[in-house]
Biopython code that builds the backbone (N, CA, C, O; Angstrom):
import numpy as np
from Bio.PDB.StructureBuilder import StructureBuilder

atoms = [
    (1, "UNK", "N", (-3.023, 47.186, 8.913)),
    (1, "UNK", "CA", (-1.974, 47.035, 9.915)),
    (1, "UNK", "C", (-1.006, 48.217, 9.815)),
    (1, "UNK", "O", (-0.678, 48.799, 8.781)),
    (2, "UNK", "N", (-0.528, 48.521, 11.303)),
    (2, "UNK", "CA", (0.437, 49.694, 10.557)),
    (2, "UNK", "C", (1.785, 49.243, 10.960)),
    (2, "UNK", "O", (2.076, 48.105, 11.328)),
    (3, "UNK", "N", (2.433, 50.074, 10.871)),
    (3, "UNK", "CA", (4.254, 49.456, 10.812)),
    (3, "UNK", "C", (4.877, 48.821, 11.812)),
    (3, "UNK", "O", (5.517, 47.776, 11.932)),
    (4, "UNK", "N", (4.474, 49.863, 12.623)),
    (4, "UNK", "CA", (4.615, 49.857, 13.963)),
    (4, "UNK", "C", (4.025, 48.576, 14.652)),
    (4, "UNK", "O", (4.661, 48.080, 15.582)),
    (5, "UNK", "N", (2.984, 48.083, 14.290)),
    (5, "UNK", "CA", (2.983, 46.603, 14.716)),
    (5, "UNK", "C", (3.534, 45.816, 14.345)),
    (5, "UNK", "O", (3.909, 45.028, 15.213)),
    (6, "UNK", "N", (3.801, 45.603, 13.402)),
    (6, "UNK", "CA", (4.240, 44.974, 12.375)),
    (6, "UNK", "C", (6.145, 44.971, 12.670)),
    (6, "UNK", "O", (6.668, 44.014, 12.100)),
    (7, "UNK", "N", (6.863, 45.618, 13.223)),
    (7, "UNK", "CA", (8.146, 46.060, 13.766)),
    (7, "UNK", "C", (7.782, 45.597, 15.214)),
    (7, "UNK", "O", (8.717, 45.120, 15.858)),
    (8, "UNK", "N", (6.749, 45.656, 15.724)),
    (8, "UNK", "CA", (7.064, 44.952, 17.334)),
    (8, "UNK", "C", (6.690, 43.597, 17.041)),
    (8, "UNK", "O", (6.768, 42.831, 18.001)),
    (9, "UNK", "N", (6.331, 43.150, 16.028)),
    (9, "UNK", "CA", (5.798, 41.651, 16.163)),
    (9, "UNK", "C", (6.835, 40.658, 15.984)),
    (9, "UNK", "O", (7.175, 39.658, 16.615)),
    (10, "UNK", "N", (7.451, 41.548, 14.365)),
    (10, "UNK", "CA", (9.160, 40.764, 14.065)),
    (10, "UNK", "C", (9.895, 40.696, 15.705)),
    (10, "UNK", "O", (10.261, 39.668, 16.274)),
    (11, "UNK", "N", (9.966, 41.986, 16.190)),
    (11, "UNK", "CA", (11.036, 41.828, 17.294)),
    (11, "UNK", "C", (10.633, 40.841, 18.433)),
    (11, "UNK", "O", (11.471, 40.113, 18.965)),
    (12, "UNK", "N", (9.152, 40.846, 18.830)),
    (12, "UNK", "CA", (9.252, 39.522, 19.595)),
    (12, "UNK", "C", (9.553, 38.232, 19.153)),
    (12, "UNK", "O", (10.278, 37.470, 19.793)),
    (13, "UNK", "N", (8.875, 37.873, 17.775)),
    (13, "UNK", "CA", (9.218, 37.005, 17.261)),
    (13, "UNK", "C", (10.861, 36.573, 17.305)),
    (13, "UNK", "O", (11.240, 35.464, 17.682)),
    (14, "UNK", "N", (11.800, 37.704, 16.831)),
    (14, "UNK", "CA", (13.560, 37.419, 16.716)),
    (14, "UNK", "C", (13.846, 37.233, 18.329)),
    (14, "UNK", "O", (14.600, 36.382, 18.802)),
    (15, "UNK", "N", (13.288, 37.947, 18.877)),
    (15, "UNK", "CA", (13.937, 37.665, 20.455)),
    (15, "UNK", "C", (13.711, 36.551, 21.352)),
    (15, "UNK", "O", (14.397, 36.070, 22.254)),
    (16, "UNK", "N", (12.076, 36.138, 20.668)),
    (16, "UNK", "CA", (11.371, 34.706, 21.346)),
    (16, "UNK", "C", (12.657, 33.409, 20.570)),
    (16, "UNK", "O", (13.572, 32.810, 21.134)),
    (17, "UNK", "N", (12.270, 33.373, 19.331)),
    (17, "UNK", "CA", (13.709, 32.266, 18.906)),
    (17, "UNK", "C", (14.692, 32.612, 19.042)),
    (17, "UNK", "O", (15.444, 31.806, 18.493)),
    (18, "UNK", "N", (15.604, 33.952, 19.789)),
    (18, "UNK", "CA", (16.759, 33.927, 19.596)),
    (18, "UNK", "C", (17.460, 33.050, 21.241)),
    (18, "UNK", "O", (18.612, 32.742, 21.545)),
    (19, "UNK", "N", (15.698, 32.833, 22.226)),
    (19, "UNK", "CA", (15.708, 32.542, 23.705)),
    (19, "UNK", "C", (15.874, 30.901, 23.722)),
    (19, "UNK", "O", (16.267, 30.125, 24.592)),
    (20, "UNK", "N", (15.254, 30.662, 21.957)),
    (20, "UNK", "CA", (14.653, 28.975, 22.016)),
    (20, "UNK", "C", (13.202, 28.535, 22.522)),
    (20, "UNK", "O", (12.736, 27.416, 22.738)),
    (21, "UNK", "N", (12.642, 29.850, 22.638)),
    (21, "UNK", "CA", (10.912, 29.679, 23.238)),
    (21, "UNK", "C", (10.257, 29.775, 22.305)),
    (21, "UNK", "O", (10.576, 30.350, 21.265)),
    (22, "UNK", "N", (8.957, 29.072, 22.602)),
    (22, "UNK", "CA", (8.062, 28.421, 21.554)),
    (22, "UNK", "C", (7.009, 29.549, 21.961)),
    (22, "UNK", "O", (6.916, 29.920, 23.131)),
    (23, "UNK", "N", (5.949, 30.259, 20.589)),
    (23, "UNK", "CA", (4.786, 30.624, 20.955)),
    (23, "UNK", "C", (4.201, 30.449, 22.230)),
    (23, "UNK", "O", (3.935, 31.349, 23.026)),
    (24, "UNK", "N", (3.949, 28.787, 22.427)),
    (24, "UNK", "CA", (3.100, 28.106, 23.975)),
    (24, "UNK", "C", (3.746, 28.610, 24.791)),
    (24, "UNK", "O", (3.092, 29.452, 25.406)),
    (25, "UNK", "N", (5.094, 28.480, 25.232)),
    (25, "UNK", "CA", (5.580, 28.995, 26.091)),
    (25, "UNK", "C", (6.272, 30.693, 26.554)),
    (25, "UNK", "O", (6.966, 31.112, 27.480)),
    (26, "UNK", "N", (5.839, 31.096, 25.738)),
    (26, "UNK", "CA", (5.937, 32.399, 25.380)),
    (26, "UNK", "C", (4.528, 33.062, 26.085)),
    (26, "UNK", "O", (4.535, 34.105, 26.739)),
    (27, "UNK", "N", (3.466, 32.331, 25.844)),
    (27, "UNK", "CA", (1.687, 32.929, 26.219)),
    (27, "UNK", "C", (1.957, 32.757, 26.976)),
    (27, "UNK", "O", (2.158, 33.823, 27.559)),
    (28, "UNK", "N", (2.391, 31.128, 28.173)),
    (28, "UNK", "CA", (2.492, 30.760, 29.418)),
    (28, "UNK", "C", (2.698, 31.925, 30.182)),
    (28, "UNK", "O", (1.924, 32.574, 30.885)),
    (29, "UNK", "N", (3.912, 32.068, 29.905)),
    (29, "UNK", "CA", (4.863, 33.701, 31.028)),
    (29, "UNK", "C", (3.742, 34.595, 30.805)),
    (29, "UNK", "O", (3.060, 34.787, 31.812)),
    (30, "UNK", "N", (3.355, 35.225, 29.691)),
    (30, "UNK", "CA", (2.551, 36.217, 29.764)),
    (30, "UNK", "C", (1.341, 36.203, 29.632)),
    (30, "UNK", "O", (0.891, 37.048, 28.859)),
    (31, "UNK", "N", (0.252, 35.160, 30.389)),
    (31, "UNK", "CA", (-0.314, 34.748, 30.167)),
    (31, "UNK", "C", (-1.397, 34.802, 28.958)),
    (31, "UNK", "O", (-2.491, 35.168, 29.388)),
    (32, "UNK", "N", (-1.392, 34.555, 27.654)),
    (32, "UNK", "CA", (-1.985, 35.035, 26.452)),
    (32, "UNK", "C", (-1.898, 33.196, 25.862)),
    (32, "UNK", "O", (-1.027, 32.363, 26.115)),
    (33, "UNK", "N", (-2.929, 33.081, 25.177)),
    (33, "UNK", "CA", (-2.812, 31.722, 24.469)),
    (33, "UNK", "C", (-1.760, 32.066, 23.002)),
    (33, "UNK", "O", (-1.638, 33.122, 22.383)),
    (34, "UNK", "N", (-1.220, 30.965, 22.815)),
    (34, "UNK", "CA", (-0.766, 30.816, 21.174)),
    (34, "UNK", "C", (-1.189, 31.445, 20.626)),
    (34, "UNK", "O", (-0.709, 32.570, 20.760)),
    (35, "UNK", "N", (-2.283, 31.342, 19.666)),
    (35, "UNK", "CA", (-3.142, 31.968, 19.047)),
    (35, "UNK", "C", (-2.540, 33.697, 18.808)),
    (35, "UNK", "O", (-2.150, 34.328, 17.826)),
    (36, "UNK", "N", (-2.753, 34.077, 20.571)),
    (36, "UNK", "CA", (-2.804, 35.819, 20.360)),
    (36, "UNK", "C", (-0.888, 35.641, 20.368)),
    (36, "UNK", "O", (-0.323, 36.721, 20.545)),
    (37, "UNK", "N", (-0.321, 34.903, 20.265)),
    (37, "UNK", "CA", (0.897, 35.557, 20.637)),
    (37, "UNK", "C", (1.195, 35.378, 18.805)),
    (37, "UNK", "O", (1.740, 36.343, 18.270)),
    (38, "UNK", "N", (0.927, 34.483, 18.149)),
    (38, "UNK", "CA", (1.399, 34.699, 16.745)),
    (38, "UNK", "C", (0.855, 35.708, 15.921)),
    (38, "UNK", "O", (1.307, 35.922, 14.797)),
    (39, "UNK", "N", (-0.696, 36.751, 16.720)),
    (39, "UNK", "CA", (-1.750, 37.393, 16.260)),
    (39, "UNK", "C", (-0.079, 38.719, 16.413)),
    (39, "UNK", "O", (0.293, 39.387, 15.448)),
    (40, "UNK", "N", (0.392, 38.753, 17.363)),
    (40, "UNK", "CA", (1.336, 39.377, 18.082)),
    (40, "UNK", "C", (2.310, 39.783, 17.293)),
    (40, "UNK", "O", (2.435, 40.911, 16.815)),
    (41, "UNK", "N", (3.160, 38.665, 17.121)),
    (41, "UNK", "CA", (4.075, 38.252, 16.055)),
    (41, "UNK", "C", (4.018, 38.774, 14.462)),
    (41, "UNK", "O", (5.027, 39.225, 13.920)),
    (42, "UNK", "N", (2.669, 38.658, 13.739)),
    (42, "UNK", "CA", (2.397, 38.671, 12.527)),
    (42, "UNK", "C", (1.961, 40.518, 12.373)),
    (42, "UNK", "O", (1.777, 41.145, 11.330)),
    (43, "UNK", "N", (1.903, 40.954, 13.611)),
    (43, "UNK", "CA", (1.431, 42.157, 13.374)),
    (43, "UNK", "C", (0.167, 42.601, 13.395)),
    (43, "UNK", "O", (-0.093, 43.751, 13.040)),
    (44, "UNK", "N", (-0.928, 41.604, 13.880)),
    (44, "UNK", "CA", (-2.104, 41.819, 13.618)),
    (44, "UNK", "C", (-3.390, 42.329, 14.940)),
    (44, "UNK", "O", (-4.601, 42.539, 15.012)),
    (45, "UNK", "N", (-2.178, 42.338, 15.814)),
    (45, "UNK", "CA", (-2.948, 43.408, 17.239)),
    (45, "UNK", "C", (-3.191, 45.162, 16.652)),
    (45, "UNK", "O", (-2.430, 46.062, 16.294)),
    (46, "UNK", "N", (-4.384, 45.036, 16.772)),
    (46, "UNK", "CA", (-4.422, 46.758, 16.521)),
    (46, "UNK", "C", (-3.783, 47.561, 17.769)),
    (46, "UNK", "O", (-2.983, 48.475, 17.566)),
    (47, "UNK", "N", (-4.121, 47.229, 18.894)),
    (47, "UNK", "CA", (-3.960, 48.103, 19.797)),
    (47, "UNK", "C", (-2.650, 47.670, 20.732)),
    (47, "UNK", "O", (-2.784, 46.808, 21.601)),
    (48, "UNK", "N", (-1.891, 48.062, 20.589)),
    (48, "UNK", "CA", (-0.502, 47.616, 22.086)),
    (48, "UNK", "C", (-1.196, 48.170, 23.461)),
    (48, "UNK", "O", (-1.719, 49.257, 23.706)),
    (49, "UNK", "N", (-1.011, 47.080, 24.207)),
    (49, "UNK", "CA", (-1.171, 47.735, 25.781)),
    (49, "UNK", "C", (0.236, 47.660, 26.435)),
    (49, "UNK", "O", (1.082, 46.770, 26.527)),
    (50, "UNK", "N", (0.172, 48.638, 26.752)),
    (50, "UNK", "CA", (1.630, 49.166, 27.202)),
    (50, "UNK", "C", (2.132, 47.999, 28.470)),
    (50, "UNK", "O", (3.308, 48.140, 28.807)),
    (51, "UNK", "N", (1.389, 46.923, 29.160)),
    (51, "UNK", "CA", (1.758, 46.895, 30.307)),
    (51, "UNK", "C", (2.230, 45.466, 29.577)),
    (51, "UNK", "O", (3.246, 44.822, 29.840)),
    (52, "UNK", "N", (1.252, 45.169, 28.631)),
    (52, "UNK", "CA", (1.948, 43.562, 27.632)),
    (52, "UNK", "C", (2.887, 43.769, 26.777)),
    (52, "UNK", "O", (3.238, 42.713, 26.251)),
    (53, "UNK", "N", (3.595, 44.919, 26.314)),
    (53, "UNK", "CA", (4.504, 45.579, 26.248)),
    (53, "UNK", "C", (5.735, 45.271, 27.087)),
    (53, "UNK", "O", (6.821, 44.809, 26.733)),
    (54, "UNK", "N", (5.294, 45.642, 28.294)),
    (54, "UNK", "CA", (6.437, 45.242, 29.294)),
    (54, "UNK", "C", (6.509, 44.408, 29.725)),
    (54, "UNK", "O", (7.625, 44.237, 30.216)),
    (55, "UNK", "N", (5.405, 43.116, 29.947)),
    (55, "UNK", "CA", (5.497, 42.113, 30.054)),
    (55, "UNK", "C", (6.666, 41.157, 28.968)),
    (55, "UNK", "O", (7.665, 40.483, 29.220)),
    (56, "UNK", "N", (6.201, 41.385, 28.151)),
    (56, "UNK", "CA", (6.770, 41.188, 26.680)),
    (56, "UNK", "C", (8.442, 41.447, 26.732)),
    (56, "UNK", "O", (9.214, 40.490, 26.772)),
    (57, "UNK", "N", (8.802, 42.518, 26.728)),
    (57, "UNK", "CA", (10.238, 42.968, 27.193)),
    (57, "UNK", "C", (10.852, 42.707, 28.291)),
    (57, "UNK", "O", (12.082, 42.711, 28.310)),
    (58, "UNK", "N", (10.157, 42.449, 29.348)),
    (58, "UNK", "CA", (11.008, 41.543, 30.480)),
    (58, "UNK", "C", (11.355, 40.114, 30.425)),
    (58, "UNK", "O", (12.475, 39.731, 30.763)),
    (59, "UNK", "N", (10.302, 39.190, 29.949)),
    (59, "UNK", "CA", (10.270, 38.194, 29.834)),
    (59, "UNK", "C", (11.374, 37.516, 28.738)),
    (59, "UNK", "O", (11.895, 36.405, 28.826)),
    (60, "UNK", "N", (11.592, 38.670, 27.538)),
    (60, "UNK", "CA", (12.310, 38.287, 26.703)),
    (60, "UNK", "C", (13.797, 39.349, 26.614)),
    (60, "UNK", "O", (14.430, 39.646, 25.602)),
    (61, "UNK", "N", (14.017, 39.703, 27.836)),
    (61, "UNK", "CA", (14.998, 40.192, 27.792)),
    (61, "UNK", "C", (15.443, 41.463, 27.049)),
    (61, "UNK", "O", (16.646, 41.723, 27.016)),
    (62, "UNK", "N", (14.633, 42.196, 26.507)),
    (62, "UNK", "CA", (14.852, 43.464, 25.913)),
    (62, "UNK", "C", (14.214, 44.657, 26.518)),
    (62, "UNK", "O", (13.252, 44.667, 27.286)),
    (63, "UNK", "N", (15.047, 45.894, 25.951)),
    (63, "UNK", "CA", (14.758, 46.711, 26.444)),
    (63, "UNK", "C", (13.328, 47.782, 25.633)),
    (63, "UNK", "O", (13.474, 48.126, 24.460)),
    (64, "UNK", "N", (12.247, 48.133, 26.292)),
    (64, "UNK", "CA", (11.368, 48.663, 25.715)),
    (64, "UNK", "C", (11.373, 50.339, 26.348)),
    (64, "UNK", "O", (10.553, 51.158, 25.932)),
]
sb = StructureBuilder()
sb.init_structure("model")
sb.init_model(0)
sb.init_chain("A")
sb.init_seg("    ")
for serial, (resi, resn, name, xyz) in enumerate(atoms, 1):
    if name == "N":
        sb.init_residue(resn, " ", resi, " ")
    sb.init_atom(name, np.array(xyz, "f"), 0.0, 1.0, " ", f" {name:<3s}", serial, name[0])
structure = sb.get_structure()
């Protein structure tokens, strides 16, 4: 894993509970199951796609 995932995963993670949204409802908006959103979270996506990226940052209110 490299850092860099691992630093976007914390930040969705702090920004998803800082909203009160749950994993489930977190995939819902962007459409991704549980599963990939804690895969997300923990750091364990090799590859970022830039557009779930921005999905990701709109939905949760930050700036990417």
């Amino acid at each position: 894993m490299n850092n860099y995932n691992r630093e976007f995963g914390k930040r969705i993670c702090s920004a998803r509970k800082n909203l009160g949204m749950t994993m489930k409802e977190l995939g819902k908006k962007v459409g991704l199951h549980e599963s990939t959103i804690q895969r997300y979270e923990s750091g364990e996506i090799k590859t970022l796609d830039i557009e779930k990226v921005r999905e990701f940052s709109l939905i949760l209110y930050v700036i990417c």
